[in-house]
Every structure is written in C-alpha cells, then in structure tokens.
C-alpha positions in Angstrom: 0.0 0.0 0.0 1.1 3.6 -0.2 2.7 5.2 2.5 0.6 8.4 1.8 -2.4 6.5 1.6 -1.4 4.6 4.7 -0.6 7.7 7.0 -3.7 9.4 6.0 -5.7 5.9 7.7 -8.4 5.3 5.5 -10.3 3.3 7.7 -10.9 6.9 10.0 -12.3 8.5 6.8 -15.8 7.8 7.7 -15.6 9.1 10.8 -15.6 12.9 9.0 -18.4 11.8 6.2 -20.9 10.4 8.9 -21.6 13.7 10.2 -21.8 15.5 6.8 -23.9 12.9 5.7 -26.7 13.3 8.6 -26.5 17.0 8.6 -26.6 17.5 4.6 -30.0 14.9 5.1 -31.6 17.1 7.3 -32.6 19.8 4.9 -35.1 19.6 2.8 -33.8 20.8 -0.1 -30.0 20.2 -0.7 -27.6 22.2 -2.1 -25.0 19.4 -3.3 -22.6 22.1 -4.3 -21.8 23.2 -0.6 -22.4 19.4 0.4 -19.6 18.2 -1.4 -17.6 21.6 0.0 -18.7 20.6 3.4 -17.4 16.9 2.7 -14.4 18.0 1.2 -13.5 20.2 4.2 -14.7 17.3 7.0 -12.2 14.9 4.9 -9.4 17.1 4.5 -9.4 17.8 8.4 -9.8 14.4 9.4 -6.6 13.4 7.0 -4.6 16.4 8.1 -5.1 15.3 11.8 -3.8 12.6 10.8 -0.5 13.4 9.5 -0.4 16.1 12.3 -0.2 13.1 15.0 2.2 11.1 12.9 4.6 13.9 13.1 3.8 15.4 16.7 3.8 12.0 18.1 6.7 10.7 16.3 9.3 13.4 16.8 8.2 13.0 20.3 8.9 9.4 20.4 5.6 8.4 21.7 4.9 6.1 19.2 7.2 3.9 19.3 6.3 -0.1 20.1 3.0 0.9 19.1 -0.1 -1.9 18.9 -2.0 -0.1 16.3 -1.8 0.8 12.3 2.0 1.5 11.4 2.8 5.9 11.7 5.2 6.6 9.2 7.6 8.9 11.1 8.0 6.4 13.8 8.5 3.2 11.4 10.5 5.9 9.0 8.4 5.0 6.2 8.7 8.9 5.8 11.0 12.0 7.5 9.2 14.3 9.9 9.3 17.4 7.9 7.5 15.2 4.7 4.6 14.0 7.2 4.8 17.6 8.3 4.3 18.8 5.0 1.4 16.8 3.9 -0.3 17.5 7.3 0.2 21.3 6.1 -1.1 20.5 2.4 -4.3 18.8 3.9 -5.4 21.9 6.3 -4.5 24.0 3.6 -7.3 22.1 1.2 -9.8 22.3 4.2 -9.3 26.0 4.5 -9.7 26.9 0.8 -12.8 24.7 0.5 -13.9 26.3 4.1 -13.5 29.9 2.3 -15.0 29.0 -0.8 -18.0 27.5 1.1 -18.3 30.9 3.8 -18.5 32.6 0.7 -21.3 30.8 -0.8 -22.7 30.9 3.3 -21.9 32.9 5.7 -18.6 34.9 6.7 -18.4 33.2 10.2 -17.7 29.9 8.9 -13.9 31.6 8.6 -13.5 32.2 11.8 -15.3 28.5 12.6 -12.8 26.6 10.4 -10.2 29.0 11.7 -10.5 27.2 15.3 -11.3 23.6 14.0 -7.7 24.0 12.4 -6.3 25.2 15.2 -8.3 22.7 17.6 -6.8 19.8 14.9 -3.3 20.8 15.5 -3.2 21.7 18.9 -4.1 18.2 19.6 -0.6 16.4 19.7 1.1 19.3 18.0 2.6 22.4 19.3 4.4 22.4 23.7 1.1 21.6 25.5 -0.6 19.2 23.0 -4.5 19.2 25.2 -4.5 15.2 23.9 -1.4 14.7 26.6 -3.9 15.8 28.7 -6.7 13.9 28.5 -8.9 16.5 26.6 -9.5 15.0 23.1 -12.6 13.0 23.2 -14.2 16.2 24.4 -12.6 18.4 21.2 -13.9 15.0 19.3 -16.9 15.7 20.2 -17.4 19.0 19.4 -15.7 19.0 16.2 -16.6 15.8 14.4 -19.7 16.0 16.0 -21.5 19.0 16.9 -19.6 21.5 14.3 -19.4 19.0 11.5 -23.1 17.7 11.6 -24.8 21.4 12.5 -22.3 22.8 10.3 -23.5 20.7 7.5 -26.7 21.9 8.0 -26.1 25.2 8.5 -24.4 25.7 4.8 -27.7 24.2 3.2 -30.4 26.0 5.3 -28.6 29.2 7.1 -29.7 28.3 10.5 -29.0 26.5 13.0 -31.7 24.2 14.6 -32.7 22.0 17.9 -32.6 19.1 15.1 -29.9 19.4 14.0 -28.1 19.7 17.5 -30.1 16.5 18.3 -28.2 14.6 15.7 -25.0 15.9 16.6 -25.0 14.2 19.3 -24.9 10.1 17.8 -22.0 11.1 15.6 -19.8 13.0 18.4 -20.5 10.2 20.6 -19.8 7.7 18.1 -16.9 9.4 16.9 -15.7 9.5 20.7 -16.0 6.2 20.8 -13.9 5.6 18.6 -10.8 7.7 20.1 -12.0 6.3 23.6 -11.2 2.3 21.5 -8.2 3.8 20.3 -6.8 5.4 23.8 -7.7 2.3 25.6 -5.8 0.2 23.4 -2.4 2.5 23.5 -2.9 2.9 27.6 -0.1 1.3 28.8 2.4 2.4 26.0 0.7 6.1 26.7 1.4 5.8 30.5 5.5 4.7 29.9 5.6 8.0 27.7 3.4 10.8 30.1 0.6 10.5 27.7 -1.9 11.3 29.8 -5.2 10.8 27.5 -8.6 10.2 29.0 -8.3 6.9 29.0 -5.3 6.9 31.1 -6.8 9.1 33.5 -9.7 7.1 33.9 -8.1 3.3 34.1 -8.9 0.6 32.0 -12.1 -0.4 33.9 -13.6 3.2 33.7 -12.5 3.3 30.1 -14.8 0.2 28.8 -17.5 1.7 31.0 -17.3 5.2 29.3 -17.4 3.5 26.0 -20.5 1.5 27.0 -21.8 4.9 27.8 -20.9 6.4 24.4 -23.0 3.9 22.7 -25.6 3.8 25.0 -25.8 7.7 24.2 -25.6 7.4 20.6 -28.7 4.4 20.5 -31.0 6.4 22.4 -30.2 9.9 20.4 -30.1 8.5 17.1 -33.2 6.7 18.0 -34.8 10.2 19.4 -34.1 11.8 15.9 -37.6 10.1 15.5 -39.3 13.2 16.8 -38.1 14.1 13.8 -38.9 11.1 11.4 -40.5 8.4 12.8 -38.1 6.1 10.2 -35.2 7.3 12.4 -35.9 4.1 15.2 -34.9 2.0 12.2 -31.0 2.7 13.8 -32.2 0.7 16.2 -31.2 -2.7 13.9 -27.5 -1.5 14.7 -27.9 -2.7 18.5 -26.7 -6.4 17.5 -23.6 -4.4 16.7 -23.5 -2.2 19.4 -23.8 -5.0 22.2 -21.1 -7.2 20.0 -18.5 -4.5 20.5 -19.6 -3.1 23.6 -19.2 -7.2 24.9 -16.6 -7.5 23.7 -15.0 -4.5 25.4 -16.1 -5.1 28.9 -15.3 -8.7 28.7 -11.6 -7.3 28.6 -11.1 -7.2 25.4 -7.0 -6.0 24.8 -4.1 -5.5 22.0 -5.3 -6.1 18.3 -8.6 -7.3 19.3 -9.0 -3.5 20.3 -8.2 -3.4 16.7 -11.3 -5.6 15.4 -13.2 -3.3 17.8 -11.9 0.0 16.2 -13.5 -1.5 12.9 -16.7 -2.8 14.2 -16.9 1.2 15.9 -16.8 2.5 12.6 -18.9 0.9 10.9 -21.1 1.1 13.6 -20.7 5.4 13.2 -21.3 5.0 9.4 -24.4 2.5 9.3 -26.2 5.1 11.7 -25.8 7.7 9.3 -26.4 6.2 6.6 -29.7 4.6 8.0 -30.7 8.8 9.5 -30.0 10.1 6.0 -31.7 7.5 4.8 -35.0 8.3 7.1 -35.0 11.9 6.8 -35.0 11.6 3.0 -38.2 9.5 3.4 
C-alpha cells in the first residue's frame, strides 16, 4: 500500500463523512454544491489530523512499540518534515474549501474553520498538545460532531436548529468512541511516555465503562431523531452491533482485538448515518 495513503488511515475517513452525511439529510432541499464543499472540508481535516499526530507524536517518540496501524515517522516509512508537509497540504485544502463554502454561506464559517484547524493541531502538536492531557474525546466531540453535523446543516439552510443539535449528538459520541477504542488500546504504551489521555486518567475499567456509555448515548439519540422522522428508530437494527463491540470490550477485550473493535466502531458510526439520511429523506 502507499505510505501516503497509509498515514492518511483510510479506515478513519468515515468518521468525517458520517456527520456531513446526517447534517446534509436534514434539509429539505439540498444544495450538493456546498455538500460536497462541506465533505471536502470534513475529509481534509480528518486526514490532516492525521498526518499532524504522525509527526507530533513521532518526533516526540511516543509512538514507538506501538499496537496499532504503522505511523510513518516512527516506522520511518517517511522523514518528519515530509509528514509535516502533507499535514500542512491537507489543512490547507480544508481551508480553501472552508473559504469557498463561507463565501457561498456565511462569513463566520472563517472564523469557525479558523478554530477547528487550530483545535486539529493543537491536539498532539505544538508544547502543550490538550490530547497529553486527557482532553480530546471532548474536542472530538465538538468538532466531528456538533460542528461538523450542524455545520452541515447550517451551509444548506442558514440556521442553526434543535434538530440538527439533536443529531450531533450520535455522531460526536460515536466518533468518541472511537478515540476512547483507540486510547484504551495504546494505555499502557501512553502511561510509559506521560501521555496522559482520557483513558489513562480514567483506568482501563472506567475506560470500557465510558465506552459503554458512548454507545448507549448514541442508540437512544439517534433513535430520538424520530421526533423528527419516525423512520429514524430503524437505527435501532445496529444494537446487534453495538452489544457485540460493547461485549466484547467489557469482557476485557486487549491489544489487536481493540483493533477488530476499532473497525466494528466504525462501521457502527457509518451504518447510523447512513440509516438517519436515509430516514430523513423518506
């Protein structure tokens, strides 16, 4: 596989489409010009993040031994400044497509993409990254949740609703759960290195209980989306998959079957979606 293609993890992508997908759904007539903007700038984020940790956490040496997918500054598959680069390329993609799309919207959206690229960055990057300190499943939450999914619907209608807010609210947990799946898995090499994320914070045991929680809280909201179409409790056929992964988790689940987990996460983000956009087009 390509290293590019392999540092940008492809298997995160939908993670940033879930979101754009459920908010671009929620109006009622869509405008697929600054949808595919929207998507292009949710995408380019999500891959720039990417490279950004590659290169924060590898010239920091915190990824070394790692359990996870391969990061090409620490395997040196690629040289920091390259990773850098590309990390630079990617935000720079997300904020022309961000101008473009304030342009066609609103002026504020510059100042919003302004802070989601700073937010992205300042994650691992820069002398007090906030994901050493336990703070990214909240800026998770709020960005490839609440500002992606409203956002969404904000460049199709101009307004921001109580709907749309609501369906924020299965993606950002969803997409915490993911981080939470990740975090969990990396705790002990994160502890050896002063990494203190959430999950390290919290233990192991509070950990798999939090992620319970996440996908409790994204069942019952994406399932309350059906005050807004009653076709919305059809995300309710993704419990099978919520109670496989959430079993699996509190059963102890460790190493690269927090891998498997990861997947089944995902999948479980992007079936919801898909399944919301689906009943708000009906």
């Amino acid at each position: 596989m390509n290293k590019w293609i392999l540092g940008a993890r492809v298997r995160t992508l939908p993670a940033a489409i879930a979101p754009v997908i459920v908010g671009t759904s929620l109006a009622e007539q869509i405008n697929f010009r600054n949808a595919l903007l929207a998507l292009i700038v949710s995408l380019s984020l999500q891959i720039a993040v990417n490279y950004a940790n590659d290169f924060s956490d590898g010239v920091r040496g915190t990824d070394s031994n790692r359990i996870g997918p391969t990061r090409l500054v620490a395997s040196n598959l690629a040289s920091a400044s390259s990773v850098k680069n590309a990390s630079i390329i990617s935000f720079l993609i997300a904020a022309i497509a961000g101008t473009v799309l304030a342009l066609n919207t609103s002026a504020w959206l510059i100042a919003v993409g302004f802070i989601s690229i700073l937010a992205a960055w300042g994650y691992t990057g820069g002398k007090k990254p906030y994901g050493y300190l336990g703070f990214g499943e909240l800026s998770v939450f709020i960005f490839f949740g609440v500002v992606a999914t409203v956002g969404s619907y904000y460049v199709q209608v101009g307004q921001v609703t109580r709907d749309a807010i609501l369906l924020s609210i299965p993606m950002g947990s969803l997409s915490c759960a993911i981080l939470v799946i990740n975090n969990l898995r990396d705790l002990n090499q994160d502890k050896l290195v002063s990494k203190r994320t959430l999950a390290v914070k919290l233990g192991d045991i509070k950990t798999r209980i939090f992620y319970l929680l996440l996908l409790v809280l994204a069942q019952v909201s994406a399932a309350a989306a059906a005050s807004i179409n009653k076709y919305a409790l059809l995300t309710l056929l993704w419990l099978p998959l919520t109670y496989s992964a959430v079993k699996q988790v509190l059963r102890g689940a460790s190493g690269k079957e927090l891998i498997t987990i990861l997947g089944k996460t995902s999948k479980l983000q992007f079936l919801v979606a898909l399944t919301l956009a689906i009943s708000l087009s009906i």
